[in-house]
C-alpha positions as CSV (number, residue, x, y, z in Angstrom):
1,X,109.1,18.9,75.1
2,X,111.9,19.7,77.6
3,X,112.3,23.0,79.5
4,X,115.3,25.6,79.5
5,X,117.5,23.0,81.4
6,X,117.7,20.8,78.5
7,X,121.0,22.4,76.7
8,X,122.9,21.9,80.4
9,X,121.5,18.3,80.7
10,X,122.7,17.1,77.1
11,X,126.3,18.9,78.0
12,X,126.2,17.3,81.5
13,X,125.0,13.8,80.1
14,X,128.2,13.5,77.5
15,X,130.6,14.7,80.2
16,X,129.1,11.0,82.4
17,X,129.2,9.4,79.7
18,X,132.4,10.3,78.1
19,X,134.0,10.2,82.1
20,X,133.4,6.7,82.0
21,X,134.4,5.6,78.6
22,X,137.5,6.9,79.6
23,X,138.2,5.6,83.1
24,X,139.3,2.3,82.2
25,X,142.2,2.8,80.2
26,X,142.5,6.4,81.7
27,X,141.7,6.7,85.5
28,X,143.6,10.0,86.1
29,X,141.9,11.6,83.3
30,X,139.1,14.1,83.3
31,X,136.7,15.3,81.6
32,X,136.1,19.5,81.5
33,X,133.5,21.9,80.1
34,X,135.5,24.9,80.1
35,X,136.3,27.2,77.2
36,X,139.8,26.2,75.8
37,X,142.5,29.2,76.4
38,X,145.8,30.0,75.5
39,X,147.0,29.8,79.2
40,X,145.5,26.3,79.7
41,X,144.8,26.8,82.7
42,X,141.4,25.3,82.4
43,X,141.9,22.4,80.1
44,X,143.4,19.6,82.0
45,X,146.9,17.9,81.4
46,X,145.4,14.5,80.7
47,X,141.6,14.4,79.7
48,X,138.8,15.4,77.5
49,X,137.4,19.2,76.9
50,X,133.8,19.1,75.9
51,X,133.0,22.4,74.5
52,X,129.9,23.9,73.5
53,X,130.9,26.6,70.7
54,X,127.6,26.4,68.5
55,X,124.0,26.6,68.9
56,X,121.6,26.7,65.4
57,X,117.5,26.2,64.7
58,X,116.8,22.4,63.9
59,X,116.1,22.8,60.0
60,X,113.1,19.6,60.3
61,X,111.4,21.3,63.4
62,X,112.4,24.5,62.2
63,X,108.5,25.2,61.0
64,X,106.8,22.7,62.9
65,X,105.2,25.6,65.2
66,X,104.0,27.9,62.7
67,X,101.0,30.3,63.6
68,X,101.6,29.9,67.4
69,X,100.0,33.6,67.4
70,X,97.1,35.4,66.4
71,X,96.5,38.4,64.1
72,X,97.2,40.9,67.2
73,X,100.1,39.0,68.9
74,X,98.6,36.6,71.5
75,X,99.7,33.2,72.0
76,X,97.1,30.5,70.6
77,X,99.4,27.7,72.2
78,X,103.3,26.9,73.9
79,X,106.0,28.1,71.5
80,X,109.0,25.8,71.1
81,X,112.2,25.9,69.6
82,X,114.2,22.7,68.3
83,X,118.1,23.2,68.6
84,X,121.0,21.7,67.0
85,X,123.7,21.6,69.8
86,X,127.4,21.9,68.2
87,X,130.7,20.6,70.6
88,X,134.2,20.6,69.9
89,X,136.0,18.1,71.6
90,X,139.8,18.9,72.5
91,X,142.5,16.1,73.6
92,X,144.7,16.2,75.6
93,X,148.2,14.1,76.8
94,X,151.8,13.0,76.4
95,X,152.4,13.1,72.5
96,X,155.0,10.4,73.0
97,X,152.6,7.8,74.6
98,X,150.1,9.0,72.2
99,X,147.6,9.8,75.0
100,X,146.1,12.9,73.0
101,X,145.4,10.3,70.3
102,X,144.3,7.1,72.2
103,X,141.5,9.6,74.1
104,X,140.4,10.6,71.2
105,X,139.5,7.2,69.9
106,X,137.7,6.4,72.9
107,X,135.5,9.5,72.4
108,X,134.7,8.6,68.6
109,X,133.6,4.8,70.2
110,X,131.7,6.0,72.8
111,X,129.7,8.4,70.3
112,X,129.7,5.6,68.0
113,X,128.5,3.2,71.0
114,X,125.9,5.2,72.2
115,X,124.5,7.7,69.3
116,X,121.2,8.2,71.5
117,X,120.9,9.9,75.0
118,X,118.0,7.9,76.3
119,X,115.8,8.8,79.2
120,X,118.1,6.6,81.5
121,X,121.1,8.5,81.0
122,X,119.2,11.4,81.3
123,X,117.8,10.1,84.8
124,X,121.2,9.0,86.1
125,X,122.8,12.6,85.0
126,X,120.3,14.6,86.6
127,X,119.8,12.4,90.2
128,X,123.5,12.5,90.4
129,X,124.6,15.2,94.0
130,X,126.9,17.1,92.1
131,X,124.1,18.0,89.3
132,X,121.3,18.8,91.7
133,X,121.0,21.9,89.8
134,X,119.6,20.3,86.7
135,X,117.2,18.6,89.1
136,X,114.0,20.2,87.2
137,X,115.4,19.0,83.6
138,X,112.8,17.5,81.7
139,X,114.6,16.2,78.7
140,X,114.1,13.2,79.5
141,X,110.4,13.4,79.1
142,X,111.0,14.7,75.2
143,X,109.2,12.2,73.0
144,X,111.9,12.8,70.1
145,X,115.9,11.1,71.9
146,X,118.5,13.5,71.2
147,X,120.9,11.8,68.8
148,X,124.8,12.0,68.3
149,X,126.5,12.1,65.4
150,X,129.9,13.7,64.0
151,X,130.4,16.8,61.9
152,X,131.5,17.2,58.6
153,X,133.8,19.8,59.3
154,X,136.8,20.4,57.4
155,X,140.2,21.6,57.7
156,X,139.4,25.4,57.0
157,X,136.5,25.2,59.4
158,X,138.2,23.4,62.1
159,X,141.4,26.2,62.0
160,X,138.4,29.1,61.9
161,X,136.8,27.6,65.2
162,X,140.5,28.1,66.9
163,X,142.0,30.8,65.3
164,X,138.4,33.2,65.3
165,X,136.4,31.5,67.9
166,X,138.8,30.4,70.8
167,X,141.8,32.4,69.4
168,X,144.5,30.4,71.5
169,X,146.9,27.3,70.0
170,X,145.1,24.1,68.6
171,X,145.3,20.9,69.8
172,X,143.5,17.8,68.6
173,X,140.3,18.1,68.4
174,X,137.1,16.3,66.9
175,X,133.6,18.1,66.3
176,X,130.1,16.1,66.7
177,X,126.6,17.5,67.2
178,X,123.4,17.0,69.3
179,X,120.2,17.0,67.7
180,X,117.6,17.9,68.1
181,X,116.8,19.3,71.8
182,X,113.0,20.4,72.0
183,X,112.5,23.7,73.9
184,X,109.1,24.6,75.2
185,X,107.6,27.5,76.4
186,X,106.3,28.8,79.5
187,X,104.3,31.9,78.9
188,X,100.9,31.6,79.6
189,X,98.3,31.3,77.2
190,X,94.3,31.3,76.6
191,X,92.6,29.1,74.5
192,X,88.9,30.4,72.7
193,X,85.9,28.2,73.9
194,X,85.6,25.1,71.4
195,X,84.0,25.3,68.1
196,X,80.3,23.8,68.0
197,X,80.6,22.0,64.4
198,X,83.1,19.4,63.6
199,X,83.7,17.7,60.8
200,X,86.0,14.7,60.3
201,X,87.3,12.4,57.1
202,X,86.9,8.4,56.5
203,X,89.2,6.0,55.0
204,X,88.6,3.0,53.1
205,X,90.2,-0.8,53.4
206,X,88.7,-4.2,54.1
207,X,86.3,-4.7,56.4
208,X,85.2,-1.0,55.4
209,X,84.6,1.9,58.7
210,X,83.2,4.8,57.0
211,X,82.0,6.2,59.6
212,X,81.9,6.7,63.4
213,X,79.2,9.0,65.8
214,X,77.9,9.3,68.9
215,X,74.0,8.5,69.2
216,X,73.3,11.9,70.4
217,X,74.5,13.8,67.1
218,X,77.2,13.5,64.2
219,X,78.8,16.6,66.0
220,X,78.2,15.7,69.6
221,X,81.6,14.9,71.3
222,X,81.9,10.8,72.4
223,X,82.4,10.7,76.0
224,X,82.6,7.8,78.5
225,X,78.8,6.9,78.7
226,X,78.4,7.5,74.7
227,X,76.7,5.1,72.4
228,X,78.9,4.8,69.5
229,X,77.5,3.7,66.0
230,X,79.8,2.3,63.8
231,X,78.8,2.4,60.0
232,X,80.3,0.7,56.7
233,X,80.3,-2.7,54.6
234,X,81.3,-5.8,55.7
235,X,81.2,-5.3,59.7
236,X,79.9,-8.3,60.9
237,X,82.2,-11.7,61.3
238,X,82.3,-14.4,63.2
239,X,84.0,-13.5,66.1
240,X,83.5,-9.3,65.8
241,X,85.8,-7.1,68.4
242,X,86.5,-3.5,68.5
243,X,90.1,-1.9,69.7
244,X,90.1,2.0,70.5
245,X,93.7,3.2,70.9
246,X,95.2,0.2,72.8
247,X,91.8,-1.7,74.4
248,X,89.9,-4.3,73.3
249,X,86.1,-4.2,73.4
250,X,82.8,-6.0,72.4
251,X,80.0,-4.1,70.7
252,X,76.7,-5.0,72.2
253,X,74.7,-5.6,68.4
254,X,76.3,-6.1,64.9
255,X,75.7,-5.9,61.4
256,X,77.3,-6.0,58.1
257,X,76.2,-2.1,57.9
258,X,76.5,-1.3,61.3
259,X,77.7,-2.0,64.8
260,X,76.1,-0.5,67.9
261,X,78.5,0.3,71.2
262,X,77.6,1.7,74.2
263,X,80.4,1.9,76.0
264,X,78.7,2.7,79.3
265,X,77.6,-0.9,79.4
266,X,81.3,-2.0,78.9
267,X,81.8,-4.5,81.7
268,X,84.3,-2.7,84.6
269,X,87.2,-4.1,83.0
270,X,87.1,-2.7,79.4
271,X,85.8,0.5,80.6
272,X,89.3,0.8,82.6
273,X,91.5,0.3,79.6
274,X,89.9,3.2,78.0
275,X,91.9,6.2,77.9
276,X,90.9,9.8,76.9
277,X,92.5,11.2,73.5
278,X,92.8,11.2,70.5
279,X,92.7,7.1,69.9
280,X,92.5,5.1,66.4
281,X,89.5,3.1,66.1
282,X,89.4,-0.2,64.4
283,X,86.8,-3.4,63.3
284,X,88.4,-6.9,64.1
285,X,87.4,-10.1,63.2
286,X,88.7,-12.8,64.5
287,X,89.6,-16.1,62.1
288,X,88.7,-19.6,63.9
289,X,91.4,-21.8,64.3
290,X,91.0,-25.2,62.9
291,X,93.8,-26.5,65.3
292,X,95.4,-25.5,68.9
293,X,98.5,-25.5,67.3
294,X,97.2,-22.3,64.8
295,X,98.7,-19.1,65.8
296,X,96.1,-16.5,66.5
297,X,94.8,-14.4,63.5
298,X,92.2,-11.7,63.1
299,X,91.4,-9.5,59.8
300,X,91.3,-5.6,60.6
301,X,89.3,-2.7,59.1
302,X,91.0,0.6,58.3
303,X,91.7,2.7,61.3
304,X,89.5,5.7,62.3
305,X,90.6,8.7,64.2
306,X,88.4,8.9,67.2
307,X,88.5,11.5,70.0
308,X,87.6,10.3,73.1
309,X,86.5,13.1,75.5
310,X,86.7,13.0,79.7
311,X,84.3,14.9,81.3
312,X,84.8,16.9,84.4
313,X,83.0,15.8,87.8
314,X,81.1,19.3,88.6
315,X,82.7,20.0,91.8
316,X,86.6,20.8,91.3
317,X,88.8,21.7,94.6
318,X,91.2,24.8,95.1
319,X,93.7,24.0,97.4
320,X,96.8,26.5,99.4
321,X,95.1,29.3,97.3
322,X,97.7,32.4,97.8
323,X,97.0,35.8,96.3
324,X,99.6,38.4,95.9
325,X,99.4,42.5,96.1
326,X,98.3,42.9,92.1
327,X,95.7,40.6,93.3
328,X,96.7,37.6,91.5
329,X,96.1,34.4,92.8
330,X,98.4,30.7,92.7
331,X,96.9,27.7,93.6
332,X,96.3,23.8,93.2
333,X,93.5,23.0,91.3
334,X,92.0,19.1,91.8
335,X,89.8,18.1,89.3
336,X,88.3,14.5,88.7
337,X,87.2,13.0,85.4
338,X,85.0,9.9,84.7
339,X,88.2,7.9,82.9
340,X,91.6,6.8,83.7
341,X,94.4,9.1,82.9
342,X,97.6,7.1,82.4
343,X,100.4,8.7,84.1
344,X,102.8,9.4,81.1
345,X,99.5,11.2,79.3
346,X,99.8,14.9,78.7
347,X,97.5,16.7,80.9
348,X,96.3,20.3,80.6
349,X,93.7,22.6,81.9
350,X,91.6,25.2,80.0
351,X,90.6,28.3,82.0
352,X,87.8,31.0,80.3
353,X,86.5,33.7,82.7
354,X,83.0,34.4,82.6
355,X,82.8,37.9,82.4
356,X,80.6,40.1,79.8
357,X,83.7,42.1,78.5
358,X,87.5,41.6,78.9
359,X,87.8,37.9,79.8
360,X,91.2,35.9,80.4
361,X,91.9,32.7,79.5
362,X,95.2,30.6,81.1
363,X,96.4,27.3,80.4
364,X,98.2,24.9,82.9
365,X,100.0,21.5,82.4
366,X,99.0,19.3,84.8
367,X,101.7,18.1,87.8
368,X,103.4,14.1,87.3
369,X,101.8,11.5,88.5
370,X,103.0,7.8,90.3
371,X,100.0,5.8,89.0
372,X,97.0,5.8,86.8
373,X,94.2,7.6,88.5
374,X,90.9,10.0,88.1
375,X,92.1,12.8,90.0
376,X,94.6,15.1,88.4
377,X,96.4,18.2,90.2
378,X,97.4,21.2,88.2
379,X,99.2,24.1,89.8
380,X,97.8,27.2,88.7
381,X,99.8,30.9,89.0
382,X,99.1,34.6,88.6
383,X,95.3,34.1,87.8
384,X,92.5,37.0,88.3
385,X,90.0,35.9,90.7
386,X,86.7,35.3,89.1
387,X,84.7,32.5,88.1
388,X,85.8,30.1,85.0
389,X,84.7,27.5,82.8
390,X,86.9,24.8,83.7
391,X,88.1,22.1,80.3
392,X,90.3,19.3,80.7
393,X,92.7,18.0,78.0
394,X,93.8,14.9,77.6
395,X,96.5,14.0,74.8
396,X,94.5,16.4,72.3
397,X,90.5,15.6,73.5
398,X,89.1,17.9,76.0
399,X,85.7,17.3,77.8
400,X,82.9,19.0,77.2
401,X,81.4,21.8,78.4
402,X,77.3,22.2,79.3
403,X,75.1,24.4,77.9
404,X,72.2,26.3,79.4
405,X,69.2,24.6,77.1
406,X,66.8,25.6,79.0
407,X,63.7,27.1,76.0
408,X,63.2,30.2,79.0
409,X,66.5,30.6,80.2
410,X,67.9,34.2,79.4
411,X,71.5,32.4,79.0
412,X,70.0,29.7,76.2
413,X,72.6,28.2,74.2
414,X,75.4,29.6,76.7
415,X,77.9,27.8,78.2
416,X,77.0,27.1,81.6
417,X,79.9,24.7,83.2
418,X,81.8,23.2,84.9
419,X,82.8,26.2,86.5
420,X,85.5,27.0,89.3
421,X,85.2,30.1,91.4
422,X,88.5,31.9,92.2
423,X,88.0,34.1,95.0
């Protein structure tokens, strides 16, 4: 998702790239972003006007983020929007050198050229000095590119936009749209503590997964040091290999019903391509080759969703903890988990107060990281002091939390930790 810079970065981004499609054939021209007027004493004499007139809901992610809310009003998650951006391009030059014109097939290449605004652009917009405003943009972090592509517009249309909208001459002009730009937003929300049941589906194919637990219970989570059975038809081959998400691992015993993997006995290696998440979850078996000059070929199973959970190390740091005069305190919070998080994974923190009545909940997004690592940093604003049960979330699975099971304990069956004392 992108943040409230991302309409200014798309605008900014086709003014680069249209300035230098242009500066070949046309070094004296420019390229504004002003509102045309009658005067024209913003348009330029020789140059492109890039003009935002139109903004509109993206009809395919227009219900994508249903129920964001509960019964009462609160926020269950980050709302977003999805935009359609709408620009009118106006041209303008000598009409008897046909400047007006030859700009105008420029543009139409250059869209044509470069229909996608990819994360580079983006980068090279935004670092620029004279756009150190959009410094914070995001969109080039938005999973989804925005695209380019002209408008259907016709004549009646085209006159309404000048004659209604701008109400000043026309001039040539041409009308293309940005889609879709991803807005996310930033008011804090609480999560409720995690269900205690889960249930999941299985799908069939050849070899035949139908289905995958942790050792300690069908509806315990499956951490880092979990010992994963693996049950079906067919499991066992001659060379038998697991992939979760993107690594590759050996189960420690194997069957044609089952497969056994304890993936705390995973030599260092395997246990370091793991990442937390939700991850697919597949049987391999490899097919021996009867030559070196055989390509290598392996049969798959179907794929099973599998969440794998980090856990929190108990101890988690506050650092430059401020509070303000309502008593609300911003900080950093450190916290370290047991796996690698990858450094484009999405990263968020869960925060429940314990507290017998009234509790508040928050949820932060963790800061960027440079590398892979353990440790992540989340900044944290306007929270109550108190103590919380800390959860960390990582690309949809979120570590446990530890319940009191002690058979005398007056808090049995509570949740106990990891907790983080704000004070």
């Amino acid at each position: 998702m992108s943040n409230s810079l991302a309409i200014a970065t798309v605008t900014a981004t086709l003014q680069r790239l249209l300035q230098r499609a242009i500066a070949e054939d046309f070094p004296k021209a420019k390229i504004t972003i002003v509102r045309p007027e009658a005067s024209g004493n913003n348009t330029p004499k020789l140059g492109i006007n890039l003009y935002l007139y139109h903004v509109s809901p993206n009809l395919a992610w227009q219900n994508s983020d249903l129920r964001t809310r509960r019964p009462k009003g609160e926020l269950t998650k980050l709302a977003q929007a999805g935009l359609d951006l709408y620009y009118l391009m106006s041209f303008y030059g000598k009409e008897e050198e046909w400047e007006a014109q030859r700009l105008l097939g420029v543009a139409v290449r250059t869209i044509v050229d470069t229909p996608i605004l990819n994360p580079a652009m983006v980068a090279d917009t935004i670092n620029h000095p004279e756009n150190s405003i959009l410094a914070d943009s995001t969109l080039g972090q938005q999973v989804d590119r925005v695209t380019i592509s002209p408008s259907n517009m016709t004549v009646e249309d085209l006159s309404k936009i000048w004659s209604v909208f701008l109400q000043t001459p026309h001039a040539l002009s041409f009308a293309f749209q940005a889609s879709a730009v991803l807005i996310e937003g930033s008011k804090q929300v609480g999560r409720a503590l995690p269900v205690r049941n889960i249930e999941f589906y299985t799908t069939a194919s050849q070899p035949i997964i139908e289905q995958v637990i942790s050792e300690a219970g069908a509806n315990r989570p499956i951490v880092a040091n979990s010992n994963l059975i693996i049950r079906g038809k067919q499991l066992q081959g001659e060379q038998t290999q697991i992939k979760i998400g993107e690594a590759i691992v050996t189960p420690q015993s194997i069957s044609e019903r089952e497969i056994n993997l304890n993936l705390s006995l995973l030599p260092t290696e395997q246990t370091n391509s793991l990442r937390a998440g939700i991850q697919s979850l597949q049987v391999f078996h490899s097919i021996p080759k009867h030559s070196p000059l055989e390509p290598e070929r392996a049969i798959s199973s179907n794929v099973m969703p599998l969440a794998l959970c980090p856990t929190v190390v108990p101890e988690v740091e506050i650092l430059d903890m401020e509070c303000n005069e309502d008593d609300l305190c911003s900080a950093e919070v450190r916290v370290q988990v047991d796996l690698i998080v990858g450094k484009l994974q999405r990263v968020l923190i869960f925060l429940n107060q314990v507290s017998s009545y009234n509790s508040t909940a928050y949820i932060f997004q963790a800061k960027s990281r440079q590398d892979n690592t353990n440790r992540v940093t989340f900044p944290i604003l306007n929270v109550t002091p108190g103590r919380y049960l800390v959860r960390v979330q990582i690309d949809g699975a979120e570590s446990p939390l530890r319940v009191d099971a002690e058979a005398q304990s007056e808090g049995r069956d509570r949740y106990v930790g990891p907790i983080m004392v704000l004070a």
